[in-house]
C-alpha positions, 0 to 999 in steps of 0.5 A: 777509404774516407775522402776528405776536401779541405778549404784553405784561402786562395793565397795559400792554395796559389803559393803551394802552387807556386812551389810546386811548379818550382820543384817541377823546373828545379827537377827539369833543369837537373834532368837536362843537366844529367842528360848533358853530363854525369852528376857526382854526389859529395860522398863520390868527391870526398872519397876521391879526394881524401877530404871531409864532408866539412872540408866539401862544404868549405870549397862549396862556401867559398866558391872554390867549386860549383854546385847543384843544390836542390833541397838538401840534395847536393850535386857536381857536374863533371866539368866542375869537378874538372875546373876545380882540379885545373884550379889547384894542379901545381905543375911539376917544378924543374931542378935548378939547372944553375951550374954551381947549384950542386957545388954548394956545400951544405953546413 
């Protein structure tokens, strides 16, 4: 195997650099995040949800949902996934309890 060194100016070398140490702290805050709680991909939440990968992309857009992105990847902490839900669960509504309501007659 040939072993090649290459020269690049020290801008370049520093901003590679750089971008490595922020993988690194990205690729850290994830572990400690999936340490903390379970991590769900949007193919999990589609399939739970019965909705479309643009439908999980237009909750991701406009905020409706919180998210981790790393690259292209795409991740949802439990407690989002739960705040989300919380957000759109309608309670069960009551009958009308108004007396006169079963009394009406329909035309």
């Amino acid at each position: 195997m040939e072993v090649k060194i290459l020269q690049i100016p020290e801008s370049q070398f520093n901003e590679l650099i750089s971008k490595i140490e922020r993988l690194q702290e990205n690729q850290n805050r994830i572990f400690d995040i999936a340490q903390q709680e379970h991590l769900f991909d949007t193919k999990y939440l589609q399939d739970l949800l019965n909705v479309s990968q643009k439908t999980m992309q237009g909750f991701r857009d406009k905020g409706d949902i919180e998210f981790i992105q790393i690259g292209g990847l795409v991740r949802y902490k439990k407690s989002a996934v739960q705040d989300f839900l919380n957000k759109y669960t309608h309670p069960i509504r009551k009958r009308r309890t108004d007396p006169d309501f079963n009394s009406i007659e329909m035309e």
